[in-house]
C-alpha positions in Angstrom: 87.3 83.3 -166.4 89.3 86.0 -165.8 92.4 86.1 -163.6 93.5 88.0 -160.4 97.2 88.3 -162.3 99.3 86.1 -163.8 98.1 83.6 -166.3 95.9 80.8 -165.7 97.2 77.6 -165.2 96.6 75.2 -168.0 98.1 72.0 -166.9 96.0 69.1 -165.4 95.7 68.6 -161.6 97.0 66.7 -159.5 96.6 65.3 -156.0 99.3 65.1 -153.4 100.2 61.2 -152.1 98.7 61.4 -148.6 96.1 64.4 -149.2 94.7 66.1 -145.9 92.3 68.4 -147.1 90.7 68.4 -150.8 89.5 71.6 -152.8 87.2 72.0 -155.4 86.2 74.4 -158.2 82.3 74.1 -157.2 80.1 74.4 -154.4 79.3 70.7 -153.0 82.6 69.3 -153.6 82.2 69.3 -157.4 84.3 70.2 -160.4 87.9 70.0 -160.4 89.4 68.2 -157.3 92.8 68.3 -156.1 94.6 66.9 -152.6 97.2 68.8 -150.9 99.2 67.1 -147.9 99.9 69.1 -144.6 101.9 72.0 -145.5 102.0 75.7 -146.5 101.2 76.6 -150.2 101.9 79.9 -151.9 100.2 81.0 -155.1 103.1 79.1 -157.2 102.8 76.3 -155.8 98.9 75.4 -155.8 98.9 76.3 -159.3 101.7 73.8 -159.6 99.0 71.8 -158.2 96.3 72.7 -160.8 94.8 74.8 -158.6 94.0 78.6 -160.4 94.0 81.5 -158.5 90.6 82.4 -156.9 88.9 79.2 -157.8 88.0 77.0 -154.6 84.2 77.1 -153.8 84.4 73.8 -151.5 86.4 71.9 -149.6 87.3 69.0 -147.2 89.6 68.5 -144.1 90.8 65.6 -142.8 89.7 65.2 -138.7 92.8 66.5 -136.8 93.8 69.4 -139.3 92.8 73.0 -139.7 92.9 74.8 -143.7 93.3 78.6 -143.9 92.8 80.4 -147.2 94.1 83.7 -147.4 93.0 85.8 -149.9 96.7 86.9 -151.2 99.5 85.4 -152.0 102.2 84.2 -149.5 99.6 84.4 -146.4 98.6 87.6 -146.5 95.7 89.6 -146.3 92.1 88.1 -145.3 91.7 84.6 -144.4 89.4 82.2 -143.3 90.0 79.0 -141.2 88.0 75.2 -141.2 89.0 72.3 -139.3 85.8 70.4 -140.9 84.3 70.1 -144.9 82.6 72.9 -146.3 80.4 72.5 -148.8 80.2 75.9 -150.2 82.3 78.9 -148.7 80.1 81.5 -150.2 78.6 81.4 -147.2 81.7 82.7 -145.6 82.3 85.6 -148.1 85.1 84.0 -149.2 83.9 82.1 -152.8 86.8 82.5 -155.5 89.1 84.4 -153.5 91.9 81.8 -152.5 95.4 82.5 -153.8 97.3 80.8 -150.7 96.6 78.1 -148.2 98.1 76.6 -144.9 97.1 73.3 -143.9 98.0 72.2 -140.2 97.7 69.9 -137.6 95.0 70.7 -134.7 93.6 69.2 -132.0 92.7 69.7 -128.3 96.1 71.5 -126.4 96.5 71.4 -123.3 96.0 68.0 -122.3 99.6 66.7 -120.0 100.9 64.3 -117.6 100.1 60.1 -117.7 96.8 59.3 -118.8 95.0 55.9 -119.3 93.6 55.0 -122.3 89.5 53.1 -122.6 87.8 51.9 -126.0 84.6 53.2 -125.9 83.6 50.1 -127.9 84.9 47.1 -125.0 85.9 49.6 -122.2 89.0 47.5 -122.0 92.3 49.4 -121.7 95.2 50.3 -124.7 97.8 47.7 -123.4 101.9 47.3 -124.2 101.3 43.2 -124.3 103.1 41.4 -120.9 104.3 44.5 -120.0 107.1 44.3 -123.3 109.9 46.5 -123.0 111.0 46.0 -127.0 110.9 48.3 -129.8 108.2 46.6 -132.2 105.2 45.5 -129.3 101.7 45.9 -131.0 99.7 47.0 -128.5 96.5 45.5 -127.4 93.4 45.9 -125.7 92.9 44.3 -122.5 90.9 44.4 -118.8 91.5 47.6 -116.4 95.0 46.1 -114.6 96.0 49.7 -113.5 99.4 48.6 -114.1 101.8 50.9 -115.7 101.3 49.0 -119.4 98.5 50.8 -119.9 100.1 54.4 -118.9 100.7 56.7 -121.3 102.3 59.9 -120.7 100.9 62.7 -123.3 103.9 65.1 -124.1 102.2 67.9 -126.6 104.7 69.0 -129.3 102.4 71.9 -130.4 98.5 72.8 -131.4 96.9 69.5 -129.8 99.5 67.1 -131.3 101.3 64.8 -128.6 103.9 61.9 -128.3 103.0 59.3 -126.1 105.7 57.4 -123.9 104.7 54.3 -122.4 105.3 54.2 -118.9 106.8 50.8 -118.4 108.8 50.3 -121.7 112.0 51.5 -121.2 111.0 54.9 -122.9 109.6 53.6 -125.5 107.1 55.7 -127.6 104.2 54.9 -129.3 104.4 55.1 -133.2 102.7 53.5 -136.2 104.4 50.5 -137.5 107.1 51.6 -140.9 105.5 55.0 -141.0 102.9 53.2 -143.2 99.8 54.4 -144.8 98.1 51.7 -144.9 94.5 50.3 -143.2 95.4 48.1 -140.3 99.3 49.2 -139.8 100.3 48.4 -136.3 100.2 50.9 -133.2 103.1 49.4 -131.7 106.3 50.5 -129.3 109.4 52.5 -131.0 112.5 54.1 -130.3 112.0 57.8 -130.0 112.3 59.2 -133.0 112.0 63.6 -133.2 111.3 63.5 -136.6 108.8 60.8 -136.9 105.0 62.0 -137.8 104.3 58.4 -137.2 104.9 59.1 -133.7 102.5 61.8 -133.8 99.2 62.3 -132.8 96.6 64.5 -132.8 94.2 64.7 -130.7 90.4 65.1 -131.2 86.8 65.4 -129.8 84.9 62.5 -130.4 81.4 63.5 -128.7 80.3 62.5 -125.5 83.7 62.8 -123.6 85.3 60.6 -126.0 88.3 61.4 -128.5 90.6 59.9 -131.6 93.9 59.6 -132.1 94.8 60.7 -135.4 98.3 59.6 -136.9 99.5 62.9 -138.1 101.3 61.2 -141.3 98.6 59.7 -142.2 95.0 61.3 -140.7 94.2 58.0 -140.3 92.5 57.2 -136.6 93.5 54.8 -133.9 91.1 51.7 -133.5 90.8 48.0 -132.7 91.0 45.7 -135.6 87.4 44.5 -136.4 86.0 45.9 -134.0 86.8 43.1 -131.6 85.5 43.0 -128.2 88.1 40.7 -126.8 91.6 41.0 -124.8 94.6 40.8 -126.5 92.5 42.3 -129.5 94.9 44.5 -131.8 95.2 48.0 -131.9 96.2 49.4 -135.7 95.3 52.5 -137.3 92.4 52.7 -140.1 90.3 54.9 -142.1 88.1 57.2 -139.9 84.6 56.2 -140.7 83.3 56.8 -137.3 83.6 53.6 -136.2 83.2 53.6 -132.1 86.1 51.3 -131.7 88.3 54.1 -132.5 87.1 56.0 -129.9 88.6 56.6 -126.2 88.4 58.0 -123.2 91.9 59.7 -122.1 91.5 59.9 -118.3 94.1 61.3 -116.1 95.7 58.4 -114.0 95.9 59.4 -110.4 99.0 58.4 -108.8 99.3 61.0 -106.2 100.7 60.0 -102.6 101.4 61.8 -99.1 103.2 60.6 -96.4 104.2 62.7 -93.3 107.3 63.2 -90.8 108.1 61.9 -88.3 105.8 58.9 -88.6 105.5 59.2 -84.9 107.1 61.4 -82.2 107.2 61.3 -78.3 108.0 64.9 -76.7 110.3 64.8 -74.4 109.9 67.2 -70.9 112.0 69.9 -73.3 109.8 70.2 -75.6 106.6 71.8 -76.4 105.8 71.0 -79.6 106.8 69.4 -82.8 106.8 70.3 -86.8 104.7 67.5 -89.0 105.9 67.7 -92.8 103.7 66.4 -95.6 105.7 65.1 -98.4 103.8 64.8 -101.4 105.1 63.3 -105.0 103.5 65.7 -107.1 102.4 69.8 -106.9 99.6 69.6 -104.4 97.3 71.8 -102.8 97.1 71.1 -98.6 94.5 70.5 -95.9 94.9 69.3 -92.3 92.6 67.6 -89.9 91.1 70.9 -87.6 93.0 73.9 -89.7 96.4 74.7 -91.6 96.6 74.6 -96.0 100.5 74.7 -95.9 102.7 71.8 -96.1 103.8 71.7 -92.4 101.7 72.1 -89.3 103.2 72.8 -85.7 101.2 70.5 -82.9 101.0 70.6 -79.4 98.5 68.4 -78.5 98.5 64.6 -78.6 96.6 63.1 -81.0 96.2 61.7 -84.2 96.6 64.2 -87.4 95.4 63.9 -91.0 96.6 65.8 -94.2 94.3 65.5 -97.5 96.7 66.9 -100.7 94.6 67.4 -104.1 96.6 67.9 -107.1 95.9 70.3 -110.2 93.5 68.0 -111.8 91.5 66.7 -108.7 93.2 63.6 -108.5 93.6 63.2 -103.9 95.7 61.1 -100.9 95.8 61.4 -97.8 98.0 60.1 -94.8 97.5 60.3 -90.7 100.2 59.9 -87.7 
């Protein structure tokens, strides 16, 4: 084989602890295998890894993280992205050619504000058990209370990766149990913590309106143990196999409201008219009973008035006097 520059690499490979994506000398993920963790990789560097310049043909990515090979050292010059595996990237012109790689978190952006979460598996809700307000609460699933234990707020960090604060915990965040590894580590409530990946997830499409939760330290997915269709069933983290219990919907929890002043109002012989406001929690789009879209309407007539606010997501309330 003859190198780019430089002289080949001779040492064995070797595989990073908690690999993300995996490249391989041949097409169809054979040859020489070696694991690199999230991160960004000069030429140096992979070949500290075992990896040779100009020698990945195939490759795998974890679900939640995107690989870019560029075609010179230190990110430069052309490059070629894949958030899945690839069994061969002749196909994308770009066979042998590697000589520094990124490897990031993705996942859908975008997504904001408190959200409920439903296993596609039992249709039961993620749950902070009796509404806990201590650091260390495994979560559960458990029927639709629409109580604020099972509201999450998604706060996105960057490039579809998100915190979640529970909405009746004190502040408490959702994180995976000791920043472990391991199948079946808890999803439980935690301190915030900025530099936590535990506390990190990233969200991705599932199919069919459905996504996973993938623990950014460990590309492991969000599930419920076994599978169980029960409440108080546990929620850990696991292995993606794409198993349907580690699957959810992520639906936008409407808690708009609308209430207008003065409740009610008599007009004295002075007066001709009077000023209704509609005072709405949240930023809300406006429409009154007969005409007017702004947040106040001047009446004159005796009668009863309604105001219908919609917020940015379609989420409604509405109020009369």
């Amino acid at each position: 084989e003859i190198e780019a520059y430089g002289t080949p690499y001779s040492g064995p490979s070797m595989t990073a602890e908690h690999p993300k994506a995996y490249f391989y000398v041949d097409c169809d993920f054979a040859g020489d295998e070696v694991g690199l963790d999230e991160g960004t990789y000069t030429s140096a560097q992979l070949q500290a890894y075992g990896i040779k310049m100009n020698d990945i043909s195939s490759l795998k990515v974890t679900n939640g993280f995107k690989v870019t090979l560029y075609d010179n050292d230190d990110f430069a010059g052309a490059s070629q992205a894949y958030t899945a595996n690839s069994t061969c990237v002749v196909a994308d012109n770009f066979n042998d050619k590697c000589e520094s790689i990124k490897i990031e978190a993705s996942g859908i952006t975008g997504v904001s504000g408190v959200r409920i979460i439903n296993n596609r598996r039992s249709s039961k809700n993620l749950d902070v058990a009796g509404f806990s307000t201590v650091s260390g609460t495994q979560l559960i699933q458990y029927n639709v209370t629409n109580t604020d234990n099972q509201r999450f707020e998604f706060k996105e960090i960057s490039n579809g990766v998100y915190r979640l604060q529970v909405k009746n915990a004190g502040g408490k965040y959702l994180g995976i149990r000791n920043g472990s590894y391991d199948n079946g580590a808890a999803l439980e409530t935690q301190d915030l913590n900025n530099n936590a990946k535990s506390q990190q997830f990233i969200l991705v499409e599932a199919g069919d309106g459905f996504y996973k939760l993938v623990a950014r330290h460990s590309g492991k997915i969000v599930e419920i143990s076994n599978g169980s269709m029960d409440n108080d069933a546990l929620a850990q983290q696991w292995t993606d196999n794409g198993q349907v219990c580690g699957q959810w919907t992520i639906n936008y929890y409407c808690g708009t409201t609308v209430s207008i002043a003065p409740a009610s109002k008599v007009l004295t012989c002075t007066e001709s008219s009077v000023v209704l406001t509609a005072n709405a929690n949240e930023s809300v789009t406006y429409k009154w009973s007969g005409n007017g879209t702004a947040s106040t309407k001047n009446v004159t007539n005796a009668g009863t008035y309604t105001v219908t606010v919609t917020n940015g997501v379609g989420c409604t309330a509405t109020a009369n006097v």
